[in-house]
C-alpha positions in Angstrom: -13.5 13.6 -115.6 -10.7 14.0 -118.0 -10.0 16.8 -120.3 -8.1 16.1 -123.8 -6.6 19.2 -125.2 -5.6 19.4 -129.0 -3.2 22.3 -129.6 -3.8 24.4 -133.3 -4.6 27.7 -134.6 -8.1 28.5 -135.7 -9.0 29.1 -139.2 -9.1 27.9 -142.7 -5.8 29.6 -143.5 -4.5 26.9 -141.0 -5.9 23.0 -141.9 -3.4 21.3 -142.0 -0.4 23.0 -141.1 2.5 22.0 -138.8 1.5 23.4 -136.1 -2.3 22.2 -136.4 -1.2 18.7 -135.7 -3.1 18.9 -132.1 -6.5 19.7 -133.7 -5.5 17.1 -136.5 -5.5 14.6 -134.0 -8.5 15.9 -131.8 -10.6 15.7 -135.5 -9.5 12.3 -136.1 -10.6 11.3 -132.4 -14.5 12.9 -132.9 -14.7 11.4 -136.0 -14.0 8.2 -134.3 -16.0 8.4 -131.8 -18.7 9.6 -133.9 -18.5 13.4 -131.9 -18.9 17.0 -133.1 -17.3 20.0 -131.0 -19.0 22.6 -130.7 -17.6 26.0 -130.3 -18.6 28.0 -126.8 -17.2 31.5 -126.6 -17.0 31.2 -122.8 -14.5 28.6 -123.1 -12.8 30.0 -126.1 -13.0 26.4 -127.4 -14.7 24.4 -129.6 -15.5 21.1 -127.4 -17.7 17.9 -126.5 -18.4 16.4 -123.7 -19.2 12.6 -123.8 -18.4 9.3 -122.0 -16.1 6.6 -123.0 -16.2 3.7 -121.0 -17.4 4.7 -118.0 -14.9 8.0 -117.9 -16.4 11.7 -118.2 -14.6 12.8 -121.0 -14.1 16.5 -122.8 -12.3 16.5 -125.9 -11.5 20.0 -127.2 -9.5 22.5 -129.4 -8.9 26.1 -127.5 -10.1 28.9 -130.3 -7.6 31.7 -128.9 -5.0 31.0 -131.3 -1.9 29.4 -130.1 -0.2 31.1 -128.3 -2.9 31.7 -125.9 -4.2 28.2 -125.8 -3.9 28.7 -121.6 -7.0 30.5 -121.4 -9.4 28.1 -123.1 -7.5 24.9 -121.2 -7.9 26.8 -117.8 -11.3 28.1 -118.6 -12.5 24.5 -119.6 -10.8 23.0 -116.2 -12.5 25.3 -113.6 -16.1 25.3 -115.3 -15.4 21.1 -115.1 -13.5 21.0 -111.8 -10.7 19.0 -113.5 -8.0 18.1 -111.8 -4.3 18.8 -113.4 -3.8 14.8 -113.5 -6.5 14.7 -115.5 -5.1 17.1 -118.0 -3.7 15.7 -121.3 -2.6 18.3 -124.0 -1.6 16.8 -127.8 1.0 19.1 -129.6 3.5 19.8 -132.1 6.7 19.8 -132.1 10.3 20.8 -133.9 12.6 19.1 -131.9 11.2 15.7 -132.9 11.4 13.8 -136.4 7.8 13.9 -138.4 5.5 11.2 -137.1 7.7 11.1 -133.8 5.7 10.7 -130.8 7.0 11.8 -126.7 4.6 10.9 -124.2 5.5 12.2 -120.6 3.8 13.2 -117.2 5.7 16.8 -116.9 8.2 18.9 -118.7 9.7 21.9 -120.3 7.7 23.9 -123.1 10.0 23.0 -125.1 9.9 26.7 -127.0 5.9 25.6 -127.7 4.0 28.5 -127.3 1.1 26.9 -126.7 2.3 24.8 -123.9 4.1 27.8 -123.2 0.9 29.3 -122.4 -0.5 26.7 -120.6 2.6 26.0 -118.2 2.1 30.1 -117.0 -1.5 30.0 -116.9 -1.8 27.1 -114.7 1.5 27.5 -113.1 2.9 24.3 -113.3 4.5 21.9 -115.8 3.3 18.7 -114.3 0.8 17.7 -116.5 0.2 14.9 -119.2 1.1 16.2 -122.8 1.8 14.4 -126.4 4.2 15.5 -128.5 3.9 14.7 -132.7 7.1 15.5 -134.4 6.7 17.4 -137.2 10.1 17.9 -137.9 12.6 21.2 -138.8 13.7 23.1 -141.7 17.2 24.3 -141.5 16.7 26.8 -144.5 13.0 28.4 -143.4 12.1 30.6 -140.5 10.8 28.4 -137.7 7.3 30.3 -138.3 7.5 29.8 -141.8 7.6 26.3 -141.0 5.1 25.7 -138.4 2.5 27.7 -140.1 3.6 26.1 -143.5 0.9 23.3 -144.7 2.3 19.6 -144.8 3.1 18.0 -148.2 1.1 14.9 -148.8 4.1 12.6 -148.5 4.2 14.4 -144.9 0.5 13.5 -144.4 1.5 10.0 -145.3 4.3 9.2 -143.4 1.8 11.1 -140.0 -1.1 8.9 -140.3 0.1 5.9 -138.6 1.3 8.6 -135.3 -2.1 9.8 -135.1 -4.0 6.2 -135.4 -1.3 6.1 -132.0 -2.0 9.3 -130.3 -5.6 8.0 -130.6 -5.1 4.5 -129.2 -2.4 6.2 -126.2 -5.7 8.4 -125.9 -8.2 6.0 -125.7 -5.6 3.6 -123.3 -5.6 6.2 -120.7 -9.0 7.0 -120.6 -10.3 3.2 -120.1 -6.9 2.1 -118.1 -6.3 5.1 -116.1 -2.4 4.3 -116.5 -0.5 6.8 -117.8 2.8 4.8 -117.1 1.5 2.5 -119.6 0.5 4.3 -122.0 4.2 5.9 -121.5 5.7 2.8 -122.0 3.4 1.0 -125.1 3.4 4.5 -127.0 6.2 6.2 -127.0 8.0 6.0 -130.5 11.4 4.9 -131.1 13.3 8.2 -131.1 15.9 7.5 -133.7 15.1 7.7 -137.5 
């Protein structure tokens, strides 16, 4: 069974903000699929279990905010007995150009708080994550920005990264190669 883990805050006050772009790309996936989560205060999520393929799969968006996105993603795994390889968490992130997209097996948090979260809670780094540039604002406050809502021309310029974080998605769960996903997915990194 495989867990995929769209990082956000809860909320209208946050659709479509930067920092949404894990639940952005969890909503296009359910809509899809033809999926809808549903929230579960014991998990602190809002989820849906289903199969694709033949995999087990739970798709969900933790409902703790973000910086506590651990304790639905832990939560979730030992209710489900996932395994950590199993684990694949979609985020945002600054350090990356909007629409970028980092695929890797392990890593830093990167100054995510989400991830943050997650890395502590579970007490390890090694596990599958997307990153979605969303890019940086040297005259706003890094909160400012994360929290801020994308522009439309932002929105436009995303769309075609999260038609990819779906297919990368979609790839591992029917190929069971992360490797290649690593490999076909991962976005040029200059602009």
């Amino acid at each position: 069974m495989k867990l995929i883990v769209g990082l956000g805050n809860p909320g209208k006050q946050y659709i479509q903000s930067r920092h949404n772009i894990g639940f952005i790309a969890i909503d296009k996936l359910t809509n899809s699929l033809n999926l809808d989560l549903k929230v579960d205060s014991k998990f602190n999520a809002a989820y849906v279990k289903t199969k694709i393929g033949t995999e087990d799969v739970i798709i969900a968006k933790p409902l703790t905010y973000m910086n506590l996105s651990g304790q639905a993603v832990v939560a979730l795994m030992n209710y489900f007995k996932i395994d950590i390889s199993n684990l694949l968490v979609i985020l945002d992130d600054t350090a990356l150009p909007l629409s970028k997209v980092r695929i890797r097996q392990t890593g830093s948090h990167g100054g995510q708080n989400g991830l943050k979260d997650i890395i502590n809670k579970l007490g390890t780094k090694d596990f599958k994550r997307i990153r979605v540039g969303i890019g940086s604002h040297d005259h706003m406050d890094k909160v400012d920005f994360v929290l801020g809502k994308f522009s439309q021309k932002e929105l436009d310029i995303l769309i075609p990264s999260i038609h990819l974080v779906e297919d990368a998605i979609l790839d591992w769960i029917k190929e069971d190669n992360f490797n290649n996903v690593m490999t076909k997915y991962n976005t040029p990194q200059t602009t």
